[in-house]
C-alpha positions as a printed Julia matrix, in Angstrom:
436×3 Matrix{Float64}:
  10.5     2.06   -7.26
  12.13   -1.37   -8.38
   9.12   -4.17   -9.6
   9.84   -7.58  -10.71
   8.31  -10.38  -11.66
   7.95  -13.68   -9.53
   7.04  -17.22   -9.5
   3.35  -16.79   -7.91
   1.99  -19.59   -6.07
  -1.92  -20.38   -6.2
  -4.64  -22.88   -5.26
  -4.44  -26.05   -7.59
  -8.05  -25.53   -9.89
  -8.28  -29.26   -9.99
  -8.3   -30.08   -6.23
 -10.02  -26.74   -5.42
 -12.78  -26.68   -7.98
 -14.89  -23.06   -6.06
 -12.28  -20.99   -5.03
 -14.87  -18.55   -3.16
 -14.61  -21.43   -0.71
 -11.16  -21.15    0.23
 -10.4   -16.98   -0.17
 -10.08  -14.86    2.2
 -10.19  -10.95    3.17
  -7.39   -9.22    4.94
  -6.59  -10.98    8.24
  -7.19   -7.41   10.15
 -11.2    -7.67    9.39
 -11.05  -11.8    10.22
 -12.97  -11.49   13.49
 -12.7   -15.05   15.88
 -16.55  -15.76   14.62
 -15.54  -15.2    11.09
 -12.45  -16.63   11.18
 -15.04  -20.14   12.52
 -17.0   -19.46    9.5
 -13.96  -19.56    6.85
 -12.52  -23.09    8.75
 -16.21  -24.58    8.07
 -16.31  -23.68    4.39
 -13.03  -25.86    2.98
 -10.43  -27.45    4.65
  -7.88  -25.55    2.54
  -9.55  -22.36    3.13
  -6.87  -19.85    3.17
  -7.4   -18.83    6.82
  -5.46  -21.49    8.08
  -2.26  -20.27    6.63
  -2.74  -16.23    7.01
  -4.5   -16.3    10.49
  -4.43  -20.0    12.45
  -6.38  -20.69   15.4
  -4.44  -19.73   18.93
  -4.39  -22.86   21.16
  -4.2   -23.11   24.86
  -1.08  -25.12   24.76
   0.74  -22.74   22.41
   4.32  -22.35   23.57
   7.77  -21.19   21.63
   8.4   -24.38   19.55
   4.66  -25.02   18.67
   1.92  -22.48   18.4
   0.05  -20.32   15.17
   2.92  -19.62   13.51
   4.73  -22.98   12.96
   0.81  -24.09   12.56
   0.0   -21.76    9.7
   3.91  -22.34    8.47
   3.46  -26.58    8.34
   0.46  -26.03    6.52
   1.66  -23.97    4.34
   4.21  -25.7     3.08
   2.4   -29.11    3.41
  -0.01  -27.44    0.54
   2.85  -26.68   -1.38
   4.17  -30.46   -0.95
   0.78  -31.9    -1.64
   0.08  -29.81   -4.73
  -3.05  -27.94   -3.13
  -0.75  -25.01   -3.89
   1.51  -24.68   -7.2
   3.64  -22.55   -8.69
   4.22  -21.06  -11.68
   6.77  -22.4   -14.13
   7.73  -18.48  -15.04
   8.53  -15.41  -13.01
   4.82  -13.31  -13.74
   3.62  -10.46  -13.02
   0.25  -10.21  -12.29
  -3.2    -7.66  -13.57
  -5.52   -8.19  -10.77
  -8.91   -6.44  -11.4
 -11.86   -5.99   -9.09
 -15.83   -5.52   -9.7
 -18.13   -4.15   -7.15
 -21.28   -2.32   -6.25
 -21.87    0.48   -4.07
 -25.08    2.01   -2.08
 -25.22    3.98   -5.58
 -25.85    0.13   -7.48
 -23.07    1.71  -10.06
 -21.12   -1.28  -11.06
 -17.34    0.19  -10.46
 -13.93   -1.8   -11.56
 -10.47   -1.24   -9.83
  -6.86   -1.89  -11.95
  -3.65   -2.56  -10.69
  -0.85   -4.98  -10.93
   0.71   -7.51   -8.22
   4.65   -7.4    -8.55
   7.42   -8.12   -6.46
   8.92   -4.75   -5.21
  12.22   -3.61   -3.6
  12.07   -2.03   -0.03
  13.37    1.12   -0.43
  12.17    3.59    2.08
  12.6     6.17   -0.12
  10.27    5.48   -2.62
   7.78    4.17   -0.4
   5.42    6.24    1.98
   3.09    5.23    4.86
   0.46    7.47    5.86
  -0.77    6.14    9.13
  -0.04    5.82   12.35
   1.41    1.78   13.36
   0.9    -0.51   16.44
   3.68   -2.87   18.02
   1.18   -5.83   18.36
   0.27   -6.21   14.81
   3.58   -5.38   13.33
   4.68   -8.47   15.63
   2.01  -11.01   14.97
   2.52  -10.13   11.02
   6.67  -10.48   12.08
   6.55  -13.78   13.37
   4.13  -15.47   10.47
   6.07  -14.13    7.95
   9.03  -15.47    9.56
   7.75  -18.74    9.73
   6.1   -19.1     6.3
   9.16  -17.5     4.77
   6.55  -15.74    2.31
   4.33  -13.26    1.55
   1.37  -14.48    2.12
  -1.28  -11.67    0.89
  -0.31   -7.94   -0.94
  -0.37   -5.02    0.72
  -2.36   -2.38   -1.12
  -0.53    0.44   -2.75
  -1.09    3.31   -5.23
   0.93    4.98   -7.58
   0.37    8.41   -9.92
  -0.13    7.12  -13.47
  -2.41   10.1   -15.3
  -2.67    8.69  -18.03
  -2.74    4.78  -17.05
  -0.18    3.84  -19.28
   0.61    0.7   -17.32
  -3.44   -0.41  -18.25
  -2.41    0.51  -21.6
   0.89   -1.89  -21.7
  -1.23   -5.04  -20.48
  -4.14   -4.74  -22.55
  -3.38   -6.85  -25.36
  -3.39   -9.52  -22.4
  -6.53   -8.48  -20.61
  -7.58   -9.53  -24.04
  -7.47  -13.2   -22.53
  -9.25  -14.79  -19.7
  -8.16  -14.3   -16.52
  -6.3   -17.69  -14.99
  -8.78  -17.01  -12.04
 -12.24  -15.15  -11.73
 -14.02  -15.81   -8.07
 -16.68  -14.36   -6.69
 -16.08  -13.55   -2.99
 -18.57  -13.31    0.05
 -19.49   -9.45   -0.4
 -20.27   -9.94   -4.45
 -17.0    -8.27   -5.36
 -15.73  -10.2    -8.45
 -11.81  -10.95   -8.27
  -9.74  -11.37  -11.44
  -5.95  -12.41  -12.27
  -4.13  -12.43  -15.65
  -1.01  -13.64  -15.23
   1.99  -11.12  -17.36
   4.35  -13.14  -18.87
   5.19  -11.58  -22.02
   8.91  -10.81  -21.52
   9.01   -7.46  -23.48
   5.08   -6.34  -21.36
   7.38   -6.69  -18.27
  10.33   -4.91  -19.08
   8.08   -2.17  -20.66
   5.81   -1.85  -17.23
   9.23   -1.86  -15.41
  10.84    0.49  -16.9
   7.98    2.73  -16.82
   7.07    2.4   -12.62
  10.85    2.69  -12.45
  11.02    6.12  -11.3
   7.39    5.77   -9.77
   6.61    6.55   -5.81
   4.45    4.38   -3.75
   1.79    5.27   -1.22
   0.56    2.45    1.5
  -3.45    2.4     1.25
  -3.71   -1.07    3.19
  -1.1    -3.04    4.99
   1.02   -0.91    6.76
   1.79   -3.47    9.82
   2.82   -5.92    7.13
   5.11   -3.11    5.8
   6.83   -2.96    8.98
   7.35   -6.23    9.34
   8.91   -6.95    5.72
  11.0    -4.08    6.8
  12.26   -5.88   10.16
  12.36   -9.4     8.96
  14.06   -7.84    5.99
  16.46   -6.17    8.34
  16.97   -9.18   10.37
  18.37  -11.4     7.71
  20.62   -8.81    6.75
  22.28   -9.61   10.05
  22.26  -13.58    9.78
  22.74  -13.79    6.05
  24.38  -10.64    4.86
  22.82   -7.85    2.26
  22.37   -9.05   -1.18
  20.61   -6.82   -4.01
  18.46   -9.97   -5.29
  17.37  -11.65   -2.02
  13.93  -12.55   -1.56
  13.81  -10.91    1.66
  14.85   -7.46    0.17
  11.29   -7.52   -1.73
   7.9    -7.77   -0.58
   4.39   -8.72   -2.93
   2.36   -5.86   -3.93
   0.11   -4.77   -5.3
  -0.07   -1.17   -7.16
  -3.44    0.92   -8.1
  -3.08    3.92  -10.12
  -3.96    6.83   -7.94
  -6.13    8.24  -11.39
  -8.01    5.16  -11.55
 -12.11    5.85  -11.07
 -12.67    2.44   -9.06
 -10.13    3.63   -6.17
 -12.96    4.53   -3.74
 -11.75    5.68    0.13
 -14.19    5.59    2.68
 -14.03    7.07    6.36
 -13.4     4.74    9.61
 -16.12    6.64   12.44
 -15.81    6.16   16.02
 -18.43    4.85   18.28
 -18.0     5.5    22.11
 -19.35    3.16   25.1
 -19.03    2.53   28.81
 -17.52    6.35   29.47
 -18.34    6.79   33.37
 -20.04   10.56   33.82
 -20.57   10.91   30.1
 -23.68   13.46   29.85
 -25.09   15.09   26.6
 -25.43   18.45   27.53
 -22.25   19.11   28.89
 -20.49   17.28   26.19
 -22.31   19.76   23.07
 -21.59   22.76   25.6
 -17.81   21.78   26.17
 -17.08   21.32   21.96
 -19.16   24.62   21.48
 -15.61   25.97   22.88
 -13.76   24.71   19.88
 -16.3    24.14   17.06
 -19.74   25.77   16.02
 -22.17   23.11   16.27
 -25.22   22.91   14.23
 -27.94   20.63   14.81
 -31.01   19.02   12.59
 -33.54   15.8    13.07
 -32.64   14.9     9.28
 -30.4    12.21    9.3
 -30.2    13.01    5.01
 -29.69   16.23    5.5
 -27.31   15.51    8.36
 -25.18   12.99    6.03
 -25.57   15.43    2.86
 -24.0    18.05    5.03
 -21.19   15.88    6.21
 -20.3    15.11    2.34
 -20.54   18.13    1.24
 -17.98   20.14    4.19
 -15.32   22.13    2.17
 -12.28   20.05    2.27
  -9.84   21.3     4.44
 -11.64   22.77    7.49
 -11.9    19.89   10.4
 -15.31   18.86   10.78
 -17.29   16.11   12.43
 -20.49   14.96   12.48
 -21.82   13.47   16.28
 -25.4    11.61   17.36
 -25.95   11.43   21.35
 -27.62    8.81   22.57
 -31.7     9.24   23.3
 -31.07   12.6    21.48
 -33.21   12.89   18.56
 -31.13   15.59   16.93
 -27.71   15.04   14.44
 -25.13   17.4    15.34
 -22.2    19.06   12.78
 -19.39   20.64   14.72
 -17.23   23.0    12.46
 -13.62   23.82   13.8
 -13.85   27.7    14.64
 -10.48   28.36   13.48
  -6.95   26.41   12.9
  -5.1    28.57   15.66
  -7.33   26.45   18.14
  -5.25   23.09   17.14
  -1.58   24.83   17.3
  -1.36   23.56   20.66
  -1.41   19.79   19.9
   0.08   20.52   16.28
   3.14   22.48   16.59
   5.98   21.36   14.52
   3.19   19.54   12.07
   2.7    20.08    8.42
  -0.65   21.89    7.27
  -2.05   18.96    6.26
  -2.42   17.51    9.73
  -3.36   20.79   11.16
  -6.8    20.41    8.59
  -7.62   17.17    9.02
 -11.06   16.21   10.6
  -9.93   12.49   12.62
  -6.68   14.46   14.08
  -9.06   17.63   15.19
 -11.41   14.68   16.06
  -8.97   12.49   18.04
  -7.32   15.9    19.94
 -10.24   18.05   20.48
 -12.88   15.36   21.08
 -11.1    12.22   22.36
  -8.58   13.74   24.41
  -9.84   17.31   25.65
 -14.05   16.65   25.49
 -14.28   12.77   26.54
 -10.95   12.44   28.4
 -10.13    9.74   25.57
  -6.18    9.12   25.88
  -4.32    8.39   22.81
  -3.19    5.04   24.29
  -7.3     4.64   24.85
  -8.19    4.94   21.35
  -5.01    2.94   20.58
  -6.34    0.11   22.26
 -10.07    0.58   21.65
 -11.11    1.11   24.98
 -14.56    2.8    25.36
 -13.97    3.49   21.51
 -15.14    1.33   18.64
 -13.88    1.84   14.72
 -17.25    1.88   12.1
 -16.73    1.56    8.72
 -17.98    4.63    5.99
 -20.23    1.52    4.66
 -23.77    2.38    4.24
 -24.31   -1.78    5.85
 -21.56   -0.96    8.93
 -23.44    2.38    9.73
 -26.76    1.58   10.15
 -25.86   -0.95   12.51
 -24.02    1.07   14.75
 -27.24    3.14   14.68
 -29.01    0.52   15.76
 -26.9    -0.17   18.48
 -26.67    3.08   19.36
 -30.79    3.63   19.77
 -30.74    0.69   22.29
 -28.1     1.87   24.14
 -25.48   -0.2    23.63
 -23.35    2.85   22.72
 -23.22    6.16   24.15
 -22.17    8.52   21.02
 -21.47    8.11   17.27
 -18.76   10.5    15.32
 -18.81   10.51   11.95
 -16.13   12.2     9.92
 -16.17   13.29    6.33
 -15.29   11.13    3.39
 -11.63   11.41    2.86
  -9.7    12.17   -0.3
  -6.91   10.04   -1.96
  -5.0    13.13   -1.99
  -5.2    13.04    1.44
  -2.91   10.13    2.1
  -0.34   11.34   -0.48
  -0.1    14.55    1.25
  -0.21   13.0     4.45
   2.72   10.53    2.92
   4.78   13.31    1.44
   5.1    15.27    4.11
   6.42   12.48    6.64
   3.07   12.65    8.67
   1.1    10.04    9.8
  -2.32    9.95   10.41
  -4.34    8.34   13.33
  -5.07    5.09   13.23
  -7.71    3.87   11.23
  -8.41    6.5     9.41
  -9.18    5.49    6.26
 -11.5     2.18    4.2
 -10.67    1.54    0.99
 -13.28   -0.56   -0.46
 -13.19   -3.7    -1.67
 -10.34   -4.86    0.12
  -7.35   -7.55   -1.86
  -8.29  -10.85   -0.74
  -6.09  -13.29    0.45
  -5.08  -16.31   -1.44
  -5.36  -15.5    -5.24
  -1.3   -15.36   -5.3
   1.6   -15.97   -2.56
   5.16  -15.54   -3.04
   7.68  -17.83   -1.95
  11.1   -16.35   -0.58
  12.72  -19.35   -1.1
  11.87  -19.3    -5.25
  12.49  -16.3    -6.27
């Protein structure tokens, strides 16, 4: 893996005085209503650059990309954005609560890093639609506007070691965002800290947690100015922002993604239970703690899922009988994806029990992603108790170690399959192509 410094661009603290006003989270979770709510708070607020407003009148020459691109760079002119005189890297630490009211902190560093596709490992499964959309704004900006989220084995997190005579400091910015997570940025501009963090990630892999369409389409815009401009070791577009989390560090929490089910013609209870008692021993219990202590507490490595039925009062755990039953859709695949719970969910429950294509779940149609959130999941209960949906599925929390096995053995796992919690927010630190 090959890090370097850059010239980071950020909101100007004297014409932005509350930066909670203007940050963002990840455009994927920006829903139209919140996106309304984030272009009411400030009008700098950051979702104007990393996910405009689609227009009617939208055609090749003027639509949400040149939008997001003219403001953009109009910040830049007007100094509601500036950039730093040095090339930085930069310690970006989060604070946040869980359900347990444990107050947990994440590490890593944001860096500029070389595309090399073999040092760098997705672990789940893509879509053409994002990886476009994420395509055409970064060709228009000409910048990476947010990090994607990646993780890195460091046992011993020497890297937290080499910065902390800076975390010594105050951060350059500390913001509070919308979901009480506390955001902080030292900037690393110590010439010898850089070299020494450098040299040290040098021969480091990388594992995508977050961002994977944005990967992609790094990798294709990075592939398409090959073509017009020629390949160059040190151009911008060779190297997208990131930012790297030790895989050893305590506040790198994954959480599941469940799957809620609605407007499936014929769907009926009873044959549903009887048709998975072909492939899994189900269990059943009224206790939804002991129903969600069981879930947590499945032996890793045996597909499981957890399943409540609409105007049933009863929680259901359905246990894969044995692997042999999933050679069928996993011939050819690594062990790994033969024991995970969302493929054995997506094959043996979406496709075989609820006629669920694929292409279905791909799209969201009849099928709805929940969040492992303790907030997210009791509201899909509550939808699910007035009928608004027809089934829940939960799966088991998922292990880091998942993804890098998934990642190391070339597989890729469904979509939304995992939450890691809290997410990097968008506008703390852009890089410019252009300046590097």
């Amino acid at each position: 893996m090959m890090i370097a410094p850059f010239r980071g661009i950020h909101y100007n603290f004297k014409k932005i005085h509350d930066l909670s006003r203007v940050v963002v989270p990840p455009y994927d979770i920006i829903s139209e209503r919140g996106r309304d709510h984030f272009l009411q708070m400030h009008p700098y607020n950051f979702v104007r650059v990393v996910k405009e407003e689609k227009r009617l009148e939208d055609d090749e020459e003027h639509n949400v990309y040149t939008r997001a691109a003219e403001n953009f760079h109009t910040w830049l002119r007007e100094e509601v954005f500036l950039r730093d005189v040095t090339p930085c890297l930069y310690y970006y630490r989060q604070e946040f609560t869980l359900g347990d009211r444990k107050r947990w902190q994440r590490d890593g560093l944001i860096a500029s890093v070389k595309l090399t596709e073999d040092s760098i490992f997705p672990h789940e499964a893509i879509m053409p639609d994002p990886t476009e959309d994420r395509f055409q704004l970064l060709s228009a900006c000409r910048a990476n506007l947010s990090p994607i989220f990646t993780a890195y084995p460091d046992p011993t997190l020497a890297v937290r070691t080499l910065c902390e005579k800076i975390l010594h400091r105050p951060p350059f910015i500390d913001v509070m965002d919308n979901l009480k997570v506390r955001h902080l940025l030292w900037r690393i501009n110590v010439e010898k800290t850089i070299e020494e963090v450098c040299r040290y990630l040098k021969p480091t892999p990388l594992y995508i947690v977050d961002g994977h369409h944005r990967y992609c389409a790094a990798i294709k815009y990075r592939d398409r100015m090959r073509k017009e401009k020629g390949y160059r070791t040190d151009a911008p577009y060779e190297s997208m922002m990131m930012y790297l989390c030790p895989l050893e560090d305590e506040g790198l929490k994954v959480f599941p993604i469940h799957r809620a089910v609605y407007g499936l013609e014929g769907f009926n209870q009873k044959s549903c239970l009887k048709k998975l008692s072909e492939y899994f021993d189900i269990t059943a219990t009224a206790d939804a703690r002991k129903f969600f202590e069981q879930l947590e507490e499945a032996k890793h490595g045996i597909p499981i899922f957890g399943c409540k039925l609409f105007g049933d009062i009863n929680f259901h755990i359905g246990t894969l009988k044995n692997l042999q039953i999933l050679e069928e859709f996993c011939s050819g695949h690594d062990l790994c994806y033969k024991r995970s719970s969302v493929v054995a969910l997506h094959h043996l429950v979406f496709e075989r029990t609820l006629g669920i294509s694929e292409e279905m779940a791909r799209k969201e149609e009849g099928v709805e992603y929940v969040k492992g959130l303790t907030r997210d999941v009791k509201m899909a209960m509550l939808r699910l108790s007035k009928g608004d949906l027809q089934a829940l599925f939960f799966l088991p929390k998922p292990e880091v170690s998942d993804i890098v096995d998934f990642a190391r053995a070339g597989e890729t796992m469904p979509q939304k399959s995992t939450y890691f919690y809290p997410k990097v927010i968008g506008g703390l630190v852009l890089r410019e192509h252009a300046e590097d």
